[in-house]
VOMIRO-976596 format. One record per residue (C-alpha): residue number from 1; x, y, z. Coordinates in nm, 2 decimals. Layout:
N
  resi      px      py      pz
   NUM       X       Y       Z
...
This chain:
484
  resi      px      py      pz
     1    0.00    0.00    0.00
     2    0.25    0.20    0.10
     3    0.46    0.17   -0.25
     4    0.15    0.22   -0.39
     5    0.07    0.59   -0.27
     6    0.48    0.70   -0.29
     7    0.42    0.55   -0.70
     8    0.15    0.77   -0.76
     9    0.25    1.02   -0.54
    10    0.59    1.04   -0.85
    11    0.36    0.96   -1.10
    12    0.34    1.36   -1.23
    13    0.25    1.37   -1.62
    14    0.43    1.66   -1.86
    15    0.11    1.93   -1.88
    16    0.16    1.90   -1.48
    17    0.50    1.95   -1.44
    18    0.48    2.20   -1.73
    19    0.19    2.42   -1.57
    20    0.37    2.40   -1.22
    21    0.70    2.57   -1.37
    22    0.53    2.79   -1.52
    23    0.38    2.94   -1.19
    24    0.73    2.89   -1.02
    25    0.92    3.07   -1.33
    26    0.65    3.32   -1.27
    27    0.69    3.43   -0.92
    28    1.07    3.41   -0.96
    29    1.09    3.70   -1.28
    30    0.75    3.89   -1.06
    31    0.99    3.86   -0.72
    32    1.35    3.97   -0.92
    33    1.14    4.29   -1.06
    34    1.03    4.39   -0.74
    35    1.37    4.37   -0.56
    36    1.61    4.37   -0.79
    37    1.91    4.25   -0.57
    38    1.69    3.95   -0.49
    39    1.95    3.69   -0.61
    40    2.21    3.81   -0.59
    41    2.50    3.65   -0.36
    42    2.45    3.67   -0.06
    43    2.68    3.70    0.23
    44    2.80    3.38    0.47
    45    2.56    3.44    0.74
    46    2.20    3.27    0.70
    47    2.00    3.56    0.80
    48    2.06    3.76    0.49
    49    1.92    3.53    0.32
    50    1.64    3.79    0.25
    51    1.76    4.04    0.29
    52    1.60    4.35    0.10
    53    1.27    4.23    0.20
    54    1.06    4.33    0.48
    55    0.89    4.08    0.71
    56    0.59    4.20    0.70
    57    0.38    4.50    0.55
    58    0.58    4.82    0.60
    59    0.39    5.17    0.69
    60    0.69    5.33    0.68
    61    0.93    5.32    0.38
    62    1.23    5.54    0.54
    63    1.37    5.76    0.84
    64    1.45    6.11    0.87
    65    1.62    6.12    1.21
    66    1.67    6.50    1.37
    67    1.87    6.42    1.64
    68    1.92    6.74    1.94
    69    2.26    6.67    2.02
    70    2.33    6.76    2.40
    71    2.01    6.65    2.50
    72    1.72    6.97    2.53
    73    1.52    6.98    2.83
    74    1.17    6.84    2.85
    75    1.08    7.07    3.13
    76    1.15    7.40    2.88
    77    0.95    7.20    2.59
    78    0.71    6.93    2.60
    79    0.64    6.85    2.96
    80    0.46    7.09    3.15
    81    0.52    7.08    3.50
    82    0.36    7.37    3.75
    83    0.44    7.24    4.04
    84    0.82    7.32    4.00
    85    0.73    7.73    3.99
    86    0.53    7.65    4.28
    87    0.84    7.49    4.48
    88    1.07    7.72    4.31
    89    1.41    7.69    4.57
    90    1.30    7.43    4.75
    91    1.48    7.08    4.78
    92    1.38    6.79    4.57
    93    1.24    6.56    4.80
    94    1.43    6.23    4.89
    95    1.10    6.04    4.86
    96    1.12    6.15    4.46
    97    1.48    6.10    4.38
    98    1.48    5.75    4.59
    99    1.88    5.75    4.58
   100    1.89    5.74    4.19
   101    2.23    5.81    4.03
   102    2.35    6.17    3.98
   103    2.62    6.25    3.77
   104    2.98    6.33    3.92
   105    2.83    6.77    3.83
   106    2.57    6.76    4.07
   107    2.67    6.44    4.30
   108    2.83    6.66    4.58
   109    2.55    6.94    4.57
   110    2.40    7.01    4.95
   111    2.08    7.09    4.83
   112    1.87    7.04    4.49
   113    1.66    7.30    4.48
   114    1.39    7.28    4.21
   115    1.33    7.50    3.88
   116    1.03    7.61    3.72
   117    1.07    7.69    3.37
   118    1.07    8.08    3.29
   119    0.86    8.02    3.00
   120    0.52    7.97    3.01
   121    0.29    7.68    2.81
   122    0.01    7.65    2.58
   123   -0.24    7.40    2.49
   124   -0.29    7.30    2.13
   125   -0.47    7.10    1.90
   126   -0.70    6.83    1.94
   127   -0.46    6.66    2.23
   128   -0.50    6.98    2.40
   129   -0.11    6.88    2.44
   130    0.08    7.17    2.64
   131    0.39    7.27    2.44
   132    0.64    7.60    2.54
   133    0.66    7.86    2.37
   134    0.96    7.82    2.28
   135    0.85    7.62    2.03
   136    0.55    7.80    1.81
   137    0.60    7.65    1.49
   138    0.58    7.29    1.62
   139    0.26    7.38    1.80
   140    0.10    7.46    1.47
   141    0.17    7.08    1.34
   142    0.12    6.95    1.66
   143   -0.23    6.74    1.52
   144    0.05    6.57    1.32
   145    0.32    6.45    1.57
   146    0.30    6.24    1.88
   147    0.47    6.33    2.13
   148    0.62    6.11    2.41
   149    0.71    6.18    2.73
   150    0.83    5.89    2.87
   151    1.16    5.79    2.71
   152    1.45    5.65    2.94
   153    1.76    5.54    2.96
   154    2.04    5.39    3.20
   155    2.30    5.62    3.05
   156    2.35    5.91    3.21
   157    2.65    6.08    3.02
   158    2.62    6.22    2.70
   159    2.87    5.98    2.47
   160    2.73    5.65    2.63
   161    2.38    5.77    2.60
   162    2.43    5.92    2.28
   163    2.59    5.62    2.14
   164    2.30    5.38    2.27
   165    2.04    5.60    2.08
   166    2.25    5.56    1.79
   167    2.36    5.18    1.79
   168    2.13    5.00    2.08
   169    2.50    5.00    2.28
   170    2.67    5.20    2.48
   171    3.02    5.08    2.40
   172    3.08    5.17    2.04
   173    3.16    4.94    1.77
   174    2.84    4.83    1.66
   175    2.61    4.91    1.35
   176    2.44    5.22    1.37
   177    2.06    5.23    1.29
   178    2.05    5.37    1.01
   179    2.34    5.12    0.88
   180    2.10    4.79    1.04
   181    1.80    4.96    0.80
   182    2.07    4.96    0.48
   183    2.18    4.66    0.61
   184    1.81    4.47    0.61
   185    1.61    4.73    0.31
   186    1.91    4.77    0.12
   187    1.86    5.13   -0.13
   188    1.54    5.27   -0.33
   189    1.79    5.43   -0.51
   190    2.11    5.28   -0.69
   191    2.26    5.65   -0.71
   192    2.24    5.78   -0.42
   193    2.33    5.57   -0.06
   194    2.07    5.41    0.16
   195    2.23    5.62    0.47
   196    2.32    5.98    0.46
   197    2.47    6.22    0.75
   198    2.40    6.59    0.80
   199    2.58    6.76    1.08
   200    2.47    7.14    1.22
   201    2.57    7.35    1.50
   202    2.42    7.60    1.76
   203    2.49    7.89    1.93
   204    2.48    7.67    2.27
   205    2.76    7.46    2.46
   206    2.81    7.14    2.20
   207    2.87    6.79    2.27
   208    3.08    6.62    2.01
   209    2.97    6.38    1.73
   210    3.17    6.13    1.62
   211    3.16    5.88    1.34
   212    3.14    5.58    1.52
   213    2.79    5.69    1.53
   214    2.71    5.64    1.20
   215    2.98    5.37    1.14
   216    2.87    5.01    1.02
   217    3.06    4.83    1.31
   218    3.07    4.46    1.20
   219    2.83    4.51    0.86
   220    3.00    4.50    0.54
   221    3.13    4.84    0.48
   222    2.87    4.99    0.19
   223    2.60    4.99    0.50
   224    2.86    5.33    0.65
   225    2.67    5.64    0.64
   226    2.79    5.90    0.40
   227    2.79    6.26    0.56
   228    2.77    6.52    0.38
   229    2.96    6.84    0.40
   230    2.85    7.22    0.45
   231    3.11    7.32    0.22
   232    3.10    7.39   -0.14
   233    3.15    7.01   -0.25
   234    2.85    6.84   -0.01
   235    3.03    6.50   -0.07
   236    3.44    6.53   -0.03
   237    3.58    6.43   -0.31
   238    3.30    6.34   -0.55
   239    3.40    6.55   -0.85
   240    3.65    6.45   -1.10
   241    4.01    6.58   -1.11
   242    4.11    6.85   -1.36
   243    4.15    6.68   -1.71
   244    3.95    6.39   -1.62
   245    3.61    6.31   -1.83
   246    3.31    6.06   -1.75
   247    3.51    5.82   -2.00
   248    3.80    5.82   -1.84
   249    3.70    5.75   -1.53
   250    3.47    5.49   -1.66
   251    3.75    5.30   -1.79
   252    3.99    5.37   -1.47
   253    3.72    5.18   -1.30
   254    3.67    4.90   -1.49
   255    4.02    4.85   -1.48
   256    4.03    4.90   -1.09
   257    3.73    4.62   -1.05
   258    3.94    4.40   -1.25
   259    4.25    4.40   -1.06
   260    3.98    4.37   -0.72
   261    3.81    4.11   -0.87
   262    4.18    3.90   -0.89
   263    4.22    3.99   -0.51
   264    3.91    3.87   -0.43
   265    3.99    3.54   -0.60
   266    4.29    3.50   -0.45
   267    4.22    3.63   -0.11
   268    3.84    3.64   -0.07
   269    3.80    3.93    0.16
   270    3.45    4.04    0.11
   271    3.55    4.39    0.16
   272    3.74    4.37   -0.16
   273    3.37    4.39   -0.36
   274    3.26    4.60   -0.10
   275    3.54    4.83   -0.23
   276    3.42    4.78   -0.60
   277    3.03    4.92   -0.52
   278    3.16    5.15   -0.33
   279    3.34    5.32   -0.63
   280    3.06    5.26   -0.83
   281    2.87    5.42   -0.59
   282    3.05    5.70   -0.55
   283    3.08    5.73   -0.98
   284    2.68    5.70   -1.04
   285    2.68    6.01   -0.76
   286    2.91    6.20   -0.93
   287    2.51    6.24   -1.11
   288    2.20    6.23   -0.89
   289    2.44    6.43   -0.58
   290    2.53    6.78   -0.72
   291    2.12    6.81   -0.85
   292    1.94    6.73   -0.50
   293    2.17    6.94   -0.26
   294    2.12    7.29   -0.50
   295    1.85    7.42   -0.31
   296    1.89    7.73   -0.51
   297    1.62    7.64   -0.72
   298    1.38    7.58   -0.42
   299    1.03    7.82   -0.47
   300    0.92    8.11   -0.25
   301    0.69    7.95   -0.07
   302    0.91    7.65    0.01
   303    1.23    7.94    0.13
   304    0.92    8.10    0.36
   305    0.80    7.75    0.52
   306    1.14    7.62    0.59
   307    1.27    8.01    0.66
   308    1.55    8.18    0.50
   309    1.83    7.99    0.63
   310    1.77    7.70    0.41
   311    1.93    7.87    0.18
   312    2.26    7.90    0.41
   313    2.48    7.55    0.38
   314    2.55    7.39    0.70
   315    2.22    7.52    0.87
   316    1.95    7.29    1.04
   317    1.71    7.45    0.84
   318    1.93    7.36    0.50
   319    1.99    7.02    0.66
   320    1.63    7.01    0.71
   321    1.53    7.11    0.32
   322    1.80    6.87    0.20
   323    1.66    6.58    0.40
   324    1.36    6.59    0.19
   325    1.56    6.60   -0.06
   326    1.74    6.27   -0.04
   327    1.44    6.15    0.13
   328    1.22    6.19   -0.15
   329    1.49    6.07   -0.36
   330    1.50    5.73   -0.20
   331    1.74    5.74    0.06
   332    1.66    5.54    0.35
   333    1.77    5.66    0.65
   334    1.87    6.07    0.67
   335    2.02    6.16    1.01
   336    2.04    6.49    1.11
   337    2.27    6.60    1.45
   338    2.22    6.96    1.56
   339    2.49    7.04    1.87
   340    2.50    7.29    2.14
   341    2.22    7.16    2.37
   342    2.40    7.13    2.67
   343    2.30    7.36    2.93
   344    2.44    7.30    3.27
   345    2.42    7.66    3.37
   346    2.27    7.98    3.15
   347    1.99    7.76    3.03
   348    1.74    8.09    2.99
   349    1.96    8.27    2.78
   350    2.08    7.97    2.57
   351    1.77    7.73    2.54
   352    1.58    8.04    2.34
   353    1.83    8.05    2.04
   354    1.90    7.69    2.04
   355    1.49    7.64    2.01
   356    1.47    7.91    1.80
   357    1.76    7.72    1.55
   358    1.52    7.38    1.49
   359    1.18    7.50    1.58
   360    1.05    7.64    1.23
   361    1.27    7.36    1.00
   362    1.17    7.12    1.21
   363    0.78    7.22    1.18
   364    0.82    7.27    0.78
   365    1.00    6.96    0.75
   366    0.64    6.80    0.89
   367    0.44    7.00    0.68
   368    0.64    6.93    0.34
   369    0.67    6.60    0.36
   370    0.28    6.60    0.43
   371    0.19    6.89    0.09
   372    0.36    6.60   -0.11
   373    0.16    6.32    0.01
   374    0.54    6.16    0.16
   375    0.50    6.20    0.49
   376    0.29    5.88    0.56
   377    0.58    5.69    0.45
   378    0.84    5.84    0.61
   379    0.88    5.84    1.00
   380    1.01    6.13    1.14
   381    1.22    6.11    1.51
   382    1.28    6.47    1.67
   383    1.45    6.38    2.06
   384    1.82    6.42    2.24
   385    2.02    6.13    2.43
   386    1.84    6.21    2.77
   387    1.67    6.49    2.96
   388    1.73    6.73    3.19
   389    1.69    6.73    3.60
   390    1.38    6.94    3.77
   391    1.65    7.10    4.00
   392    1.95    7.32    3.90
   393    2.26    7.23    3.91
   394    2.46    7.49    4.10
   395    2.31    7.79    4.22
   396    1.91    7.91    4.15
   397    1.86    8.25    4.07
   398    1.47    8.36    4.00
   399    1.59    8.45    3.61
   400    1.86    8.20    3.56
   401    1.94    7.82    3.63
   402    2.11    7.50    3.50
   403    2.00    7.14    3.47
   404    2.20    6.85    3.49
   405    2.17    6.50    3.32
   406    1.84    6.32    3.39
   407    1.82    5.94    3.23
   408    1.46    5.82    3.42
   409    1.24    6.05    3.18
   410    1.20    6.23    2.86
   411    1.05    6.38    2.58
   412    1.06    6.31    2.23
   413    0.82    6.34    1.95
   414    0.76    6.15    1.59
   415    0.53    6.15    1.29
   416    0.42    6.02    1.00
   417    0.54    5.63    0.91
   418    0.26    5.48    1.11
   419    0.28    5.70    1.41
   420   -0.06    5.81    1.57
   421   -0.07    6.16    1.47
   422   -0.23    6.42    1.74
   423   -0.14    6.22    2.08
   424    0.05    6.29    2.42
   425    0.20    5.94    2.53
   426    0.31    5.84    2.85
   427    0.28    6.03    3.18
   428    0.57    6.23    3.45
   429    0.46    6.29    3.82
   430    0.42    6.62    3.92
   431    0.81    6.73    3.97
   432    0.89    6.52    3.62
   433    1.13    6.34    3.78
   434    0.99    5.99    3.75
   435    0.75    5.80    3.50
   436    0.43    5.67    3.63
   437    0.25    5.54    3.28
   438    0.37    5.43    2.96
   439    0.74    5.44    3.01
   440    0.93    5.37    2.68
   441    1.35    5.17    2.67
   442    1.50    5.27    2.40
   443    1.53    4.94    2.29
   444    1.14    4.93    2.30
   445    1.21    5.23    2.09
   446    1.40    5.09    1.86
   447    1.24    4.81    1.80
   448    0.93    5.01    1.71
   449    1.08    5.18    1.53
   450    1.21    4.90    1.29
   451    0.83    4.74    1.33
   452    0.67    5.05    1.15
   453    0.96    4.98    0.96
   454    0.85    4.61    0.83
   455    1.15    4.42    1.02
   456    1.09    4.23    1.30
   457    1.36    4.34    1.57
   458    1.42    3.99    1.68
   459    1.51    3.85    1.32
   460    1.73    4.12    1.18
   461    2.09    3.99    1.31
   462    2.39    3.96    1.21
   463    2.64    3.65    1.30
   464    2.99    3.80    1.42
   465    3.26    3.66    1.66
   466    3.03    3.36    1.67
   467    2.75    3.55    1.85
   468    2.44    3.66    1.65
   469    2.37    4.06    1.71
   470    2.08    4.27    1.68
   471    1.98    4.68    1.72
   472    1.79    4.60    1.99
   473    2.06    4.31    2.17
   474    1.87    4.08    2.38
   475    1.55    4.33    2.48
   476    1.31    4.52    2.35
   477    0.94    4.57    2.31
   478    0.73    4.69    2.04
   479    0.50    4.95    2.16
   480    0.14    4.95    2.03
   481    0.01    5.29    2.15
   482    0.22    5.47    1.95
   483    0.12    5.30    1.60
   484   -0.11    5.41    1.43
């Protein structure tokens, strides 16, 4: 019987077989003109096997990423808190810090006398969501953004915390984010890089940036984010020598790959091809690059939304405009890092201008992406490596004050790419000093990020050292309340 059933089970005539293939030959050409790098190699390690698909349905297709370098106060932005004008000068009670780490600035103060914010709040929009006014132009697309206020963090000093937003460690050495989303989408766009770097500065006291931040740690090399320049040339050395036509260089190239291609052979470092696309990279920019970053050709209206500074190279409102830019142009992940948010002492003099820098751009940015019907595919992230303490650090004065590092609670906001547009998540107590609802890791973050995203957070790894990594390590939760 059972010889029977394996006989006919073989027993497949030719319009069968024939009609089967067909289906199969089918769905092979449909899935190699839908990702095109679909079979090609692929490297050593089993999980990138599929790599360039998603796991599921994306909402979001790509990341513009305005990071506040310095890390800007939540208590002079998005997290109203009266009581601390009411209890102006008096010590933060012990029953509300519960012993929690201070930093080696404000470890050895006698007293921690709580600051009220000088500027006063506003509710707006449907959330009736208090926002400063410091920030005008982001309450006007605040129906569009949510805003969370119940980040946290175990770092407390800015490089550590910093490089844990950036690469889900605080060590270094690992892929960045937006080098795990080249790594597991690959590009829209064979021109231009899947990850791109724009770097501004305030008027305030700047922590540094560093490349590590953007590096591809253990990932091939081609998955490095590309900065970009404020200069003349926005991509160093892009632009052919003197003397030295398209043809040329065309031919230099194909004479480069070659002599690559017998290294490869003989030595079989991947890096070696790595090496090759990254010069063919860098050739098919020599193209697409010099067209999106003129801004020059921008209209009125768009110089007005974004403000005149868009026009001025090295600006966050230019880095702003030319993150649309690329974005719209099929670059995956754009990270933006505007300095100077630092304020330890001064912070009612400084915090204005600093505000004043990214409000507007970061507002336009919002409202551009939305005109061209881009912005519900595209998730924006606005938020620094930490917050800031309810107390000052040093000496309170009724006009001025400082605020130290505070890890247990902060605010970010987001919007668009599956976001739930027009909500306040999470909840502070009263002196913002703790979370009582809603608190969000930044792992969770991260691996909410890369749900909206399409990846699951627990399948995108990567095999190195004979451990299998991940953005998110070994935690991480994905947070529904924020989705839309």
């Amino acid at each position: 019987m059972e010889k029977e059933i394996i006989e006919n089970s073989l027993n497949i005539n030719r319009r069968k077989f024939l009609s089967q293939m067909s289906l199969g030959l089918g769905s092979v050409a449909l899935g190699s003109l839908l990702i095109p790098d679909l079979f090609s190699k692929p490297d050593d390690d089993v999980s990138s096997v599929m790599l360039g698909m998603p796991h599921f349905a994306p909402k979001a297709k790509r990341v513009i990423y305005l990071f506040q370098n310095g890390a800007p106060s939540q208590l002079e932005s998005f997290d109203y808190k009266p009581k601390l004008r009411e209890m102006a000068g008096q010590d933060l009670p012990e029953s509300v810090r519960m012993g929690q780490r201070l930093t080696g600035m404000s470890a050895f103060q006698a007293h921690f006398p709580l600051a009220g914010s000088v500027y006063d709040f506003q509710q707006y929009g449907k959330s009736r969501a208090w926002i400063s006014d410091l920030f005008p132009h982001t309450a006007k697309v605040v129906d569009d953004i949510c805003i969370i206020k119940t980040m946290y963090t175990e770092a407390i000093n800015h490089d550590p915390a910093l490089t844990f937003f950036q690469t889900g460690a605080q060590q270094g050495n690992r892929p960045s984010f937006g080098s795990w989303m080249s790594y597991g989408l690959g590009s829209e766009n064979k021109n231009l890089p899947a990850f791109c770097v724009l770097l501004s500065r305030g008027k305030g006291n700047g922590q540094g940036v560093y490349s590590k931040l953007w590096s591809n740690g253990f990932l091939d090399s081609i998955h490095q984010g590309v900065q970009f320049s404020s200069g003349e040339n926005p991509v160093l050395y892009l632009n052919d020598h003197a003397g030295i036509n398209k043809s040329d260089r065309r031919k230099m190239l194909d004479k480069l790959a070659e002599m690559n291609d017998i290294n490869y052979k003989q030595f079989g470092d991947p890096e070696i091809n790595t090496k090759i696309q990254q010069y063919e990279m860098a050739y098919r920019m020599q193209t697409a690059v010099p067209d999106i970053t003129d801004t020059s050709k921008e209209p009125d209206d768009i110089v007005k939304l974004y403000g005149p500074d868009c026009l001025v190279p090295g600006t966050y409102a230019a880095n702003c405009l030319l993150a649309r830019k690329l974005s719209e142009n099929g670059v995956r992940f754009v990270q933006l890092y505007h300095q100077g948010w630092d304020q330890h002492s001064n912070l009612p003099k400084d915090m204005p201008g600093q505000a004043k820098d990214v409000d507007q751009a970061s507002a336009a940015l919002i409202t551009d992406l939305k005109q061209r019907g881009l912005l519900d595919e595209t998730l924006v992230i606005w938020g620094g490596e930490f917050g800031r303490t309810n107390y000052s650090q040093g000496k309170l004065e009724k006009t001025n004050y400082g605020r130290d590092h505070h890890p247990r609670c902060f605010s970010i906001w987001m919007a668009g790419g599956g976001v739930k547009s027009g909500i306040v998540y999470g909840e502070t107590d009263e002196f913002g000093y703790n979370i009582i609802k809603d608190g969000i890791h930044v792992h969770d973050f991260h691996a909410t990020c890369l749900h909206l995203l399409g990846l699951n957070h627990e399948k995108l790894t990567y095999k190195s050292q004979g451990r299998r990594y991940r953005l998110t390590d070994l935690a991480g939760q994905v947070i529904d309340g924020i989705m839309a």
